[in-house]
C-alpha positions as CSV (number, residue, x, y, z in Angstrom):
1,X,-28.4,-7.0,-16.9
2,X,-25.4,-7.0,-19.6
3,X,-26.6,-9.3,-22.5
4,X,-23.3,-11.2,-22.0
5,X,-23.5,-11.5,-18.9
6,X,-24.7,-14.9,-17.1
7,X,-24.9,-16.3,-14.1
8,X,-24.8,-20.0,-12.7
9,X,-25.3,-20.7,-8.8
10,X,-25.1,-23.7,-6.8
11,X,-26.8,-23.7,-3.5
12,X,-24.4,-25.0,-0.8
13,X,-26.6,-26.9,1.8
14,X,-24.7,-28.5,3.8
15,X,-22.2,-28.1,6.3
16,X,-18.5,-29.9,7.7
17,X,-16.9,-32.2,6.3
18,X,-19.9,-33.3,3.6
19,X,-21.2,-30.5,2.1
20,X,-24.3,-31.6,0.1
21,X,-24.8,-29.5,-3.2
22,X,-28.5,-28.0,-4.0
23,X,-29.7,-27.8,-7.5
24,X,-30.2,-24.0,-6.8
25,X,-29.7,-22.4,-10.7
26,X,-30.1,-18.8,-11.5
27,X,-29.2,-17.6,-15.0
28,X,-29.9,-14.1,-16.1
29,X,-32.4,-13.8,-19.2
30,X,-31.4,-13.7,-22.2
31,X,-33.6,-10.2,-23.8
32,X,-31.2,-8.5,-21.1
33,X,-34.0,-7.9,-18.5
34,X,-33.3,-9.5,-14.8
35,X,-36.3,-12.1,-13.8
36,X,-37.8,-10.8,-10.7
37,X,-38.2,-14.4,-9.3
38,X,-34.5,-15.0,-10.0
39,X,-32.4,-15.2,-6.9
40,X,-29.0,-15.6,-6.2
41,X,-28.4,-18.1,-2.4
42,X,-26.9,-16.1,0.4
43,X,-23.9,-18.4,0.4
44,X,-22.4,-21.1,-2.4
45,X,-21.1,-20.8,-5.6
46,X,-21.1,-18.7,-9.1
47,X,-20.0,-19.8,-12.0
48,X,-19.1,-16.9,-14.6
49,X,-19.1,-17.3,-18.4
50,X,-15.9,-17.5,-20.1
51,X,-16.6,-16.7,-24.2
52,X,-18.4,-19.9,-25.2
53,X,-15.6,-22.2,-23.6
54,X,-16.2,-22.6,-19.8
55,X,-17.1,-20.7,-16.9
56,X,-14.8,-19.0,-13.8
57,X,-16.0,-20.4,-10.5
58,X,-16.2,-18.2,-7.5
59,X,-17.4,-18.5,-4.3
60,X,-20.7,-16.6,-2.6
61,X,-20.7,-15.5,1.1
62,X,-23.3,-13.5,2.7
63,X,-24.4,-12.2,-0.3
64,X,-20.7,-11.5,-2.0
65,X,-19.3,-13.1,-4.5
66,X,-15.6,-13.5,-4.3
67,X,-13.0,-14.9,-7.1
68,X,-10.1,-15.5,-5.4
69,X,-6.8,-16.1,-6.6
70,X,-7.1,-14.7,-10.7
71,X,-3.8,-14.9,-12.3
72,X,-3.6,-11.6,-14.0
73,X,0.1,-12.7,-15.7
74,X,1.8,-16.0,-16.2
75,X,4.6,-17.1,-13.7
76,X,7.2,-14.2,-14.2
77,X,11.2,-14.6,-15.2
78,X,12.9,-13.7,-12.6
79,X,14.1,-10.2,-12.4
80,X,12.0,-9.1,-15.7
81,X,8.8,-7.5,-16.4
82,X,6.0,-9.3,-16.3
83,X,3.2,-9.7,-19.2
84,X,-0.1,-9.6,-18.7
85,X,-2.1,-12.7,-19.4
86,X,-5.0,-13.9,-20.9
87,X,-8.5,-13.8,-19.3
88,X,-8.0,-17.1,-17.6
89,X,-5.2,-19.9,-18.1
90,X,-8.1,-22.3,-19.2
91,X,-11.4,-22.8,-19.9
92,X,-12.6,-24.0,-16.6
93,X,-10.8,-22.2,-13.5
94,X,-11.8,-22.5,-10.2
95,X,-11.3,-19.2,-8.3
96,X,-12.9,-20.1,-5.1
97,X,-9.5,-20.2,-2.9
98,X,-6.6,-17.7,-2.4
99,X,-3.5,-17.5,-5.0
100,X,-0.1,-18.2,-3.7
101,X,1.9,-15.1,-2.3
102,X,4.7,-13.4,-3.2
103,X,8.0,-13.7,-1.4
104,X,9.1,-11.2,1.2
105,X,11.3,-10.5,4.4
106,X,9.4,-13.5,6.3
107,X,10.8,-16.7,6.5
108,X,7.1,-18.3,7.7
109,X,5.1,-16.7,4.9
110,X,8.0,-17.4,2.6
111,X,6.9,-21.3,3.5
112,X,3.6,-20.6,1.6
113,X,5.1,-18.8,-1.0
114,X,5.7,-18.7,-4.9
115,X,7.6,-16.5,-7.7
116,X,4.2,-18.2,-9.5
117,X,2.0,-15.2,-7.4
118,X,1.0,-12.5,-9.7
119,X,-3.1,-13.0,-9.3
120,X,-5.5,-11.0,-8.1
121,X,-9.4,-11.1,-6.1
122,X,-12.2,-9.6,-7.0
123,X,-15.2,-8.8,-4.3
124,X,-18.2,-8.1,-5.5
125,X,-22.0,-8.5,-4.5
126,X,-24.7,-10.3,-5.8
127,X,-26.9,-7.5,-6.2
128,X,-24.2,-5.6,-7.8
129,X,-23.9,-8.4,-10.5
130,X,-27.4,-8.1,-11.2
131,X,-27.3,-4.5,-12.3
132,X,-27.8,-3.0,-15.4
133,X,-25.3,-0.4,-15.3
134,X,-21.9,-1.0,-15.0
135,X,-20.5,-0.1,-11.8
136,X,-17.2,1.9,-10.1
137,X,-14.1,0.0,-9.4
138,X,-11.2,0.2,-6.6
139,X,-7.9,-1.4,-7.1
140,X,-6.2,-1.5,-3.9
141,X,-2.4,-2.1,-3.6
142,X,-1.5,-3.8,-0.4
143,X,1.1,-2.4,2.0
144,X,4.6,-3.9,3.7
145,X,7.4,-1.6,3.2
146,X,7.5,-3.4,0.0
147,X,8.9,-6.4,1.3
148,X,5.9,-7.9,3.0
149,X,2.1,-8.0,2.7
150,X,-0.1,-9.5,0.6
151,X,-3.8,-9.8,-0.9
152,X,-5.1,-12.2,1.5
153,X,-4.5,-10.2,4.8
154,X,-8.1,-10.4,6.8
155,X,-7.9,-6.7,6.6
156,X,-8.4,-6.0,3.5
157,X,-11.2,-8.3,3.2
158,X,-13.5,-6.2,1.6
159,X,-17.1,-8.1,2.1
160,X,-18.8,-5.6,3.9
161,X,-17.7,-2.6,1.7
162,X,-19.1,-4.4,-1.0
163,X,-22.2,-5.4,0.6
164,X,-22.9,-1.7,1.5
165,X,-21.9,-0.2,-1.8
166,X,-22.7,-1.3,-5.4
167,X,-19.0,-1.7,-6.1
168,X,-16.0,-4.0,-7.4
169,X,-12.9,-4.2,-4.8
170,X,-9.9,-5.7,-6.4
171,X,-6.3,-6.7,-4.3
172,X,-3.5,-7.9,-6.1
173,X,-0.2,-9.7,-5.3
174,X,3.0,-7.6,-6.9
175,X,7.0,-9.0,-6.1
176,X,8.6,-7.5,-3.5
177,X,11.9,-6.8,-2.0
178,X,14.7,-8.3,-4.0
179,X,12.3,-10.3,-6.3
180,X,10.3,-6.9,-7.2
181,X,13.0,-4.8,-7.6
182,X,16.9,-6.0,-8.2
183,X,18.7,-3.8,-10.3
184,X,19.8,-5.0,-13.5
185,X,22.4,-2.9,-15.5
186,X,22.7,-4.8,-18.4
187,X,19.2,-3.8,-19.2
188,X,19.9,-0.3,-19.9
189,X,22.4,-1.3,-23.0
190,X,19.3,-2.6,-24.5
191,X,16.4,0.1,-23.8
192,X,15.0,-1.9,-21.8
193,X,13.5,-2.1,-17.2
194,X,16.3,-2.6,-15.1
195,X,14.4,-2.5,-11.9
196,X,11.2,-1.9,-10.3
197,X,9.6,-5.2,-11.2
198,X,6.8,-4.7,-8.5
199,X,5.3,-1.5,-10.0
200,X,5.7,-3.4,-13.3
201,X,3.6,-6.0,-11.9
202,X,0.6,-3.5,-10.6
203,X,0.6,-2.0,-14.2
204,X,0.1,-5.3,-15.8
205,X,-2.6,-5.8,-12.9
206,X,-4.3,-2.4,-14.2
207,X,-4.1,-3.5,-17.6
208,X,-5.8,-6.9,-16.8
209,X,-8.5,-5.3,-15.0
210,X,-9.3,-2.4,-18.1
211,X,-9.4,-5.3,-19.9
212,X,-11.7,-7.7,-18.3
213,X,-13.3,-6.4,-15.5
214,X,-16.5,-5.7,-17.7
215,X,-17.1,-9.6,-17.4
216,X,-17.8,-8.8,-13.6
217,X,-20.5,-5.8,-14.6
218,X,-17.2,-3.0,-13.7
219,X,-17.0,0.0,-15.2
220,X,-13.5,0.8,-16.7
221,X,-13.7,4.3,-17.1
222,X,-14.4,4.6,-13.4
223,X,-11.3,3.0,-11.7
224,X,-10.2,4.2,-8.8
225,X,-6.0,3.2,-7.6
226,X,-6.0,3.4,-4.0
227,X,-3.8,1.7,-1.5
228,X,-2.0,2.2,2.3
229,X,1.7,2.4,3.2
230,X,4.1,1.1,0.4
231,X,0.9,0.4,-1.0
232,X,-0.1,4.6,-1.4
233,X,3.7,4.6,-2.3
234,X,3.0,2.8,-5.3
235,X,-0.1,5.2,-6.2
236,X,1.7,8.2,-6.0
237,X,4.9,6.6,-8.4
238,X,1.7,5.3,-11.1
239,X,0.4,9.1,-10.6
240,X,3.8,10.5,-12.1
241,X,4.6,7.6,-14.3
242,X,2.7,8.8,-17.8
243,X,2.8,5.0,-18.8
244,X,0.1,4.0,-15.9
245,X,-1.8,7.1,-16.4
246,X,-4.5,5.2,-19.4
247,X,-5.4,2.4,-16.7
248,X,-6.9,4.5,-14.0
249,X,-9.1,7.7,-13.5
250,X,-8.4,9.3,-10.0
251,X,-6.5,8.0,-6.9
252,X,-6.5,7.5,-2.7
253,X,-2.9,7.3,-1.3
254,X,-3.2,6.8,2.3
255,X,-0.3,7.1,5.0
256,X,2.3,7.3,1.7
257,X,5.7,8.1,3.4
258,X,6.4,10.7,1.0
259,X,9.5,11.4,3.0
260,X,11.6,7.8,2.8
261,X,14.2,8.4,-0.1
262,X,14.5,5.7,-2.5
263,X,18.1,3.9,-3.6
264,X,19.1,5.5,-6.9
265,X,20.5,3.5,-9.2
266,X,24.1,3.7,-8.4
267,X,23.1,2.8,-4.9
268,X,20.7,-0.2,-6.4
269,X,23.5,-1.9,-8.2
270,X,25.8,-1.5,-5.3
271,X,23.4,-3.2,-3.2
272,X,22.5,-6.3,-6.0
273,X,26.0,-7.1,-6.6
274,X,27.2,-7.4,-3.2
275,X,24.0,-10.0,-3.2
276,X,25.2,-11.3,-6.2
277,X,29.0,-11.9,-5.0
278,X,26.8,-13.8,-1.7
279,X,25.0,-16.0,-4.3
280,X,28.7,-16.4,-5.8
281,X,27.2,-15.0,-9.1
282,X,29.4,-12.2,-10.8
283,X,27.8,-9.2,-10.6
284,X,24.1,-8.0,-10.8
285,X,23.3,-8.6,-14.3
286,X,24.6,-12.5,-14.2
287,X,21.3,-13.8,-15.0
288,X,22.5,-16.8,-15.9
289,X,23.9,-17.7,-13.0
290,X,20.6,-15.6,-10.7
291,X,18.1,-17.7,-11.8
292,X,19.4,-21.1,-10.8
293,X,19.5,-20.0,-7.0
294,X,16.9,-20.9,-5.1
295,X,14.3,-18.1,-3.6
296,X,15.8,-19.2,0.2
297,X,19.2,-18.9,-0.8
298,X,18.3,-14.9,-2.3
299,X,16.7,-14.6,0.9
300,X,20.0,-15.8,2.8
301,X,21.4,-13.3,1.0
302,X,19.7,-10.4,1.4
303,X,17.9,-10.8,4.8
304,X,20.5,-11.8,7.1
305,X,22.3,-9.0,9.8
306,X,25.7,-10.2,7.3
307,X,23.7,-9.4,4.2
308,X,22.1,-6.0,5.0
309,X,25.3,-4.2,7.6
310,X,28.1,-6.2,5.0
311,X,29.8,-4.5,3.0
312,X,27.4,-2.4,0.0
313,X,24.5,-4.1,1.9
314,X,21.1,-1.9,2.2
315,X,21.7,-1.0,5.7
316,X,25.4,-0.1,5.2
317,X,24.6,2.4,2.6
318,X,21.5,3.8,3.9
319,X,24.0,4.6,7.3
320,X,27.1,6.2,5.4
321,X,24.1,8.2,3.3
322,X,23.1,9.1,6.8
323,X,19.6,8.5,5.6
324,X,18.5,6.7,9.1
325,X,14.3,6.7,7.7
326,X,15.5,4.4,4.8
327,X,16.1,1.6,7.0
328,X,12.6,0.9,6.7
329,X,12.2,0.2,3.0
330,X,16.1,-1.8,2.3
331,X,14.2,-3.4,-1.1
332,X,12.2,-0.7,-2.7
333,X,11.5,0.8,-6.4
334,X,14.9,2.2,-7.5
335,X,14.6,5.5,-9.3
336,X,17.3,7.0,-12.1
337,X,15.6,3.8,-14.6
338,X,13.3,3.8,-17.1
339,X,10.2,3.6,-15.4
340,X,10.8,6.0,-12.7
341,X,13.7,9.0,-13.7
342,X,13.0,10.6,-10.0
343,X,11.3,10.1,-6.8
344,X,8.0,11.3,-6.6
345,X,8.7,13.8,-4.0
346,X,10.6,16.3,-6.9
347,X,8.1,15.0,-9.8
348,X,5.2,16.3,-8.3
349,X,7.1,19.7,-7.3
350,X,7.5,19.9,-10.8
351,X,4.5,19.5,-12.3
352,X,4.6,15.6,-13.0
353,X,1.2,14.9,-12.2
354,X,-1.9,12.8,-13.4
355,X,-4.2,15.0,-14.3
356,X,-7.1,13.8,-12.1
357,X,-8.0,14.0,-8.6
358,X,-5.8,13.4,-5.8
359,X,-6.8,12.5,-2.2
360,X,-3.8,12.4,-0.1
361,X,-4.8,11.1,3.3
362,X,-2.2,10.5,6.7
363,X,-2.6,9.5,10.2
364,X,-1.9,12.0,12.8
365,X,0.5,9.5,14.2
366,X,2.1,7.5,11.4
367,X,5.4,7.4,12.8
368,X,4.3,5.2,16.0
369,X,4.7,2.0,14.4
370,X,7.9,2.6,13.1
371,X,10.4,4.2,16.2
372,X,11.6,0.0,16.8
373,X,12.3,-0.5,13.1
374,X,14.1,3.0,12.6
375,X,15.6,3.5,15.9
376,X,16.6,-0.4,16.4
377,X,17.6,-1.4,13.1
378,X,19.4,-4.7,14.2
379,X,16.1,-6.0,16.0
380,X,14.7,-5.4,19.8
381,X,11.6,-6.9,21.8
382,X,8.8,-5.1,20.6
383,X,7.1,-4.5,23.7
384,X,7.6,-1.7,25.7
385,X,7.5,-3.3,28.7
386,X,10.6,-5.1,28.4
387,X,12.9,-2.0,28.6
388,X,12.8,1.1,30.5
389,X,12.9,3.7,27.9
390,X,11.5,3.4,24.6
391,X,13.9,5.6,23.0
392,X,16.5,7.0,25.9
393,X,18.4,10.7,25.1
394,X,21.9,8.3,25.0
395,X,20.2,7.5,21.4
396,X,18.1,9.9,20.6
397,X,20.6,12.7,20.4
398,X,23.5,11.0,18.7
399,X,21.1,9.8,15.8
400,X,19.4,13.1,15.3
401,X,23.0,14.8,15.6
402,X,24.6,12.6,13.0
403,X,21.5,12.8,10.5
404,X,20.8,16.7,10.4
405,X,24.2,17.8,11.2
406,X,26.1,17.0,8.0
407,X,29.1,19.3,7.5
408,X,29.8,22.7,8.3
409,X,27.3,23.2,5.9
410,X,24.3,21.6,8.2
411,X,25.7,22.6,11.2
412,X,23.6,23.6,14.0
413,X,20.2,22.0,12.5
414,X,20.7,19.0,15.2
415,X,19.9,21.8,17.8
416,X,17.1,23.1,16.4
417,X,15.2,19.6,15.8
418,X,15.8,18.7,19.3
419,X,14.7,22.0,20.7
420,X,12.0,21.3,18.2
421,X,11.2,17.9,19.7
422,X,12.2,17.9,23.4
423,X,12.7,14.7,25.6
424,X,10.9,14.2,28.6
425,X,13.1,15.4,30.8
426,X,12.9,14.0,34.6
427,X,15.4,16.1,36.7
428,X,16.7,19.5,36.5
429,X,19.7,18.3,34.1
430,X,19.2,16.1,30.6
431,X,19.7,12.6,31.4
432,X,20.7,10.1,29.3
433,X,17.9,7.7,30.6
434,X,15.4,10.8,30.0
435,X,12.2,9.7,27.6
436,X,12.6,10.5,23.9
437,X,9.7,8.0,22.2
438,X,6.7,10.7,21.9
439,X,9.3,13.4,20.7
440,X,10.5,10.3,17.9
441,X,7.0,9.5,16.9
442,X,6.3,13.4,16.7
443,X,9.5,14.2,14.2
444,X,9.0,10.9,12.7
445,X,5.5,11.4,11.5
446,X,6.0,15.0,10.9
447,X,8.8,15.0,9.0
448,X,8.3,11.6,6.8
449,X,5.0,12.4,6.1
450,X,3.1,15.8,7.3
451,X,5.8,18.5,6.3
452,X,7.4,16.2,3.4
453,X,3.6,16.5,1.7
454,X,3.3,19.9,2.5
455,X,6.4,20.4,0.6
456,X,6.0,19.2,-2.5
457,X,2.4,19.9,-2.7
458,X,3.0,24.2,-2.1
459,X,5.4,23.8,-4.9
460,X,2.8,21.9,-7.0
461,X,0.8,24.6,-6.4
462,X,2.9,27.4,-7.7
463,X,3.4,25.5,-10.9
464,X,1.5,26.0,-14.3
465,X,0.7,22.4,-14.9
466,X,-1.5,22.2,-11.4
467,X,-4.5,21.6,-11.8
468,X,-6.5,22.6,-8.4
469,X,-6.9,18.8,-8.2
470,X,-5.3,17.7,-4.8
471,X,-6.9,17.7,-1.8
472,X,-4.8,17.0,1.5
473,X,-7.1,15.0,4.4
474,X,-5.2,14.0,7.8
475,X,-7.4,11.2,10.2
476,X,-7.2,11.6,14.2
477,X,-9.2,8.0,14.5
478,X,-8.3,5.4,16.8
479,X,-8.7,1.9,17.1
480,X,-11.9,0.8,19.5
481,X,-11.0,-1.1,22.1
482,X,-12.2,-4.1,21.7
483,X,-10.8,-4.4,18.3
484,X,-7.3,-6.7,18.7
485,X,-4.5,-5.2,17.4
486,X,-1.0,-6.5,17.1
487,X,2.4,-5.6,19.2
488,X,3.2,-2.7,17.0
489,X,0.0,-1.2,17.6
490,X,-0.6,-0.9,20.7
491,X,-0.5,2.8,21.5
492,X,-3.5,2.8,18.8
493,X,-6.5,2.9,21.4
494,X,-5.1,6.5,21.7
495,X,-3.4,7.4,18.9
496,X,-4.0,7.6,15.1
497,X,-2.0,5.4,13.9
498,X,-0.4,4.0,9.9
499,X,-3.6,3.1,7.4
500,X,-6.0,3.8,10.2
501,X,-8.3,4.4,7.2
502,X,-7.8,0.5,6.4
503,X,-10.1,-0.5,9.6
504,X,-13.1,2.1,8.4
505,X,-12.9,1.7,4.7
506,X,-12.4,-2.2,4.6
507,X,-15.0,-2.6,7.8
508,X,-13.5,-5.8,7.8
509,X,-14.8,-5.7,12.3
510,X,-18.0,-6.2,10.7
511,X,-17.6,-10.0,9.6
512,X,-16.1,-11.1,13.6
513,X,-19.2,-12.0,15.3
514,X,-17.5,-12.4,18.7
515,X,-16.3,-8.5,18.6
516,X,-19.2,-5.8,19.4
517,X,-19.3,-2.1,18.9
518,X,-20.7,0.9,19.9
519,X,-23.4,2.4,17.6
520,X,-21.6,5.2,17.0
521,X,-18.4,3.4,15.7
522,X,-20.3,1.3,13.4
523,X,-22.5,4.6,12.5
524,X,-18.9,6.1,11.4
525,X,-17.7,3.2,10.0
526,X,-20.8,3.4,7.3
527,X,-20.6,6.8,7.2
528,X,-16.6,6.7,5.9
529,X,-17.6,4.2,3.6
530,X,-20.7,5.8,1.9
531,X,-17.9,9.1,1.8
532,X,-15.2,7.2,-0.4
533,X,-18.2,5.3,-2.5
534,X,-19.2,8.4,-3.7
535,X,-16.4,9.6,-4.6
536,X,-15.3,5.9,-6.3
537,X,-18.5,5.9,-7.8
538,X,-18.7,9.9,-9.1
539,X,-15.7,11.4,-8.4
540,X,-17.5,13.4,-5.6
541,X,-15.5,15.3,-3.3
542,X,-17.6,16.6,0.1
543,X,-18.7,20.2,0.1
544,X,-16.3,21.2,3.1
545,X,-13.4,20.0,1.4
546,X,-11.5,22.2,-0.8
547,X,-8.5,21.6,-2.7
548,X,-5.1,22.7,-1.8
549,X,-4.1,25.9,-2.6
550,X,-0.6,26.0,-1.2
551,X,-1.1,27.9,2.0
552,X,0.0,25.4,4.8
553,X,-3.9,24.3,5.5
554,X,-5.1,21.0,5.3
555,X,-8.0,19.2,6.3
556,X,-8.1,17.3,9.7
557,X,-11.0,14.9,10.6
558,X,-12.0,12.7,13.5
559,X,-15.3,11.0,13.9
560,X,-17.1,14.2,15.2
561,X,-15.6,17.0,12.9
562,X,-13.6,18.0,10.7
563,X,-11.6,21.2,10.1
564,X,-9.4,23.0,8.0
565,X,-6.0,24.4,9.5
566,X,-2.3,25.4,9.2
567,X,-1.0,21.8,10.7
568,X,2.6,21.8,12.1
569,X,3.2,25.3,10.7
570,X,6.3,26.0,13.1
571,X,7.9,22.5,12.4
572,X,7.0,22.6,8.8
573,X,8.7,25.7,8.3
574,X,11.3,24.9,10.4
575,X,12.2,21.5,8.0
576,X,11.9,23.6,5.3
577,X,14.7,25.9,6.3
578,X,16.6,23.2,6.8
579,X,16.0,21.5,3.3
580,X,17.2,17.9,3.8
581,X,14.3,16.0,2.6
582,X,14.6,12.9,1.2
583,X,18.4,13.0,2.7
584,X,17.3,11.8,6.3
């Protein structure tokens, strides 16, 4: 045990509404030796040390410890970076209940919401606490297209990797959508961010926990950044961006879109001034005037079908670009700016790379989730069952005509996609009721994520600065069935569908006592688990994975083997011919 390290725990012994407090007190010894009678209870309360002042109050379950709720930086200014704060706001603070959340795209969590939400939770168990050696840390960034999500989603719950593995788990809050990354010009007279406050925020978050995650027994020179969706996004932009590179030691991006193209910068301030004009504010940089409106009147303003099709709104641009995959990511980092001078797709081509390990991981299915958001952009029942077609040829083919053919110059890729990617086709003839949804899950996933990756990665690997330190992984896992899963996944019994990895990894099936599993789902589950432990823990990568060399094979795993193969070669090759990436 860490000499500075101790420990205070009340017993909770009671239940409901009174809950009668025990006299249970462990506290470690002070000559830095654990007492062997010492025990901490299975459930109740920690209290943590803070210098000589006061102690940080967390919560035990099961055996974890949880602080909840953290503030790693003071309530923000609107549209500017954040710092990062202190240790604690005071001496006493009670971190036994979740921080408020950021806002987003969603009018009911917006209810519950704050600009005061940059704090972060910690998981960790009580036998973990009680080690001697400091132990491995993963900092996991939350998904949501980056205008949605946040660090209290049951999912990422991460109880029962922490009970399995002698490890830290921390999940942070970061702005999103306009809040995290409005484009300020006026910042670039004076040297300083203009955009991309959300990123800002998970640096500031990595700072924090380099700085005081030794008072929860981590190890800082064994952080590991990992997150799903916008969340893997974020990895790969701290993996290129030299000014995040001191606060972490190897990286886990999984289901990253590597192939949704960002808004430049001419593009951002476009889009912020046209939601400036709404707020009747001059332009973009009128911070004055932006920071008396009220978080529901920025929403009105960039949310609404008037805001995003209007003129310069989000949408509008992303359809004259003719970049139809942007539509899902309207409020996103903005690249041409300080912090990020390209999209990660070219920096890595070129060499721009963290020099440490790099797990890229992807569903075989990650577009599946995403036809109704891309293919419906102004909003359509979810379900399938309420039309007859999930995507009919009548929009199919106009959308993939418009997007690939782009001038005499493009002309004739349309074709090939489609012949690439064929409808169902029920008669003799095409017909424009024909079924197109498999063939727009296939180019979606394929082209966004599978064939994007393999891009930039066999150009990585040509270049003198690579470092034979990415490995490329893709899951075929499903969801059991008896796990419930919502509307937008409900092909996922059969498919392997966007941050499957989150279900395995997190385990979080494990805490519902009313869902049951077969053995050998909750065999694999601990199996994954004990994988990525190692690997947090030593940087270990399994012996039948080998990094990638830049000849079209990747790794593909399901839960009874995995192989390495050429993935997608034809189509792959095929997109590359073409060369519109990132201009979809």
């Amino acid at each position: 045990m860490r000499d500075f390290l101790k420990y205070l725990l009340i017993g909770v012994i009671g239940i409901g509404i009174g809950i009668g407090i025990g006299a249970g007190i462990w506290l470690s010894s002070d000559d830095g030796h654990d007492d062997a009678n010492d025990q901490f209870p299975e459930n109740g309360f920690v209290e943590l040390p803070v210098g000589n002042h006061g102690y940080l109050t967390g919560i035990v379950e099961n055996g974890v410890a949880k602080f909840l709720g953290i503030p790693y930086a003071p309530k923000p200014i609107r549209f500017e970076q954040s710092e990062m704060g202190q240790f604690l706001p005071n001496y006493n603070f009670s971190a036994t209940h979740f921080g408020s959340n950021c806002y987003g795209a969603r009018e009911d969590l917006n209810k519950h919401a704050s600009e005061d939400c940059l704090n972060l939770n910690i998981y960790v168990s009580t036998k973990a606490l009680q080690k001697s050696d400091a132990i491995p840390v993963l900092f996991y960034i939350h998904g949501g297209a980056f205008f949605t999500g946040n660090n209290t989603q049951s999912f990422l719950m991460a109880d029962t990797l922490v009970s399995e593995h002698d490890l830290i788990v921390v999940t942070i809050n970061y702005r999103l959508a306009a809040s995290g990354f409005w484009f300020n010009p006026n910042m670039t007279e004076i040297d300083g961010h203009e955009a991309n406050w959300g990123i800002l925020d998970q640096q500031e978050a990595l700072k924090w926990v380099n700085n005081f995650i030794h008072n929860f027994n981590g190890d800082s020179t064994r952080i590991t950044l990992s997150g799903c969706s916008a969340g893997g996004q974020s990895v790969l932009i701290h993996s290129v961006v030299e000014s995040s590179w001191p606060y972490f030691h190897q990286a886990i991006p999984y289901s990253a879109p590597f192939g949704i193209p960002y808004f430049g910068a001419n593009d951002a301030e476009r889009i912020y001034n046209s939601v400036a004009k709404c707020l009747n504010c001059d332009h973009a940089g009128d911070m004055t005037c932006l920071r008396t409106k009220s978080m529901d009147e920025i929403y009105n303003c960039t949310w609404t079908t008037e805001a995003l099709f209007g003129p310069d709104g989000a949408f509008a641009i992303t359809r004259d670009n003719q970049e139809l995959v942007q539509l899902a990511e309207p409020y996103a980092p903005v690249y041409g700016t300080k912090l990020l001078a390209e999209e990660p797709f070219y920096l890595i081509q070129n060499g721009q790379l963290r020099n440490s390990t790099l797990l890229m991981m992807y569903a075989t299915n990650e577009g599946e989730e995403f036809i109704e958001s891309v293919f419906y952009p102004n909003g359509i029942d979810d379900s399938n069952e309420n039309r007859n077609n999930r995507v009919p040829r009548f929009l199919w083919d106009p959308m993939i005509d418009d997007i690939f053919d782009k001038g005499d110059e493009f002309a004739g890729n349309a074709v090939k996609v489609k012949k690439a990617f064929p409808c169902d086709q029920k008669g003799v003839l095409p017909s424009p009721l024909d079924e197109c949804g498999e063939a727009a899950e296939e180019w979606l996933t394929q082209f966004t994520w599978a064939c994007t990756t393999r891009r930039a990665l066999n150009n990585l690997a040509t270049h003198s600065n690579y470092k034979e330190n990415v490995y490329h992984i893709e899951h075929d896992l499903f969801y059991p069935e008896k796990w419930p899963v919502p509307g937008w996944h409900r092909q996922c019994y059969s498919k392997s569908c966007h941050c499957i990895a989150e279900y395995y990894l997190f385990g979080s099936y494990e805490l519902d006592e009313n869902l049951f599993f077969s053995d050998e789902e909750i065999q694999f589950g601990k199996l994954f688990r004990q994988v990525h432990y190692d690997f947090y823990s030593m940087g270990k990568i399994p012996d039948f994975l080998g990094h990638y060399i830049g000849d079209n094979n990747w790794f593909k795993m399901n839960k009874s083997e995995i192989k390495e193969e050429p993935l997608y070669e034809a189509k792959c090759d095929m997109f590359d011919s073409i060369d519109l990436y990132l201009n979809v």
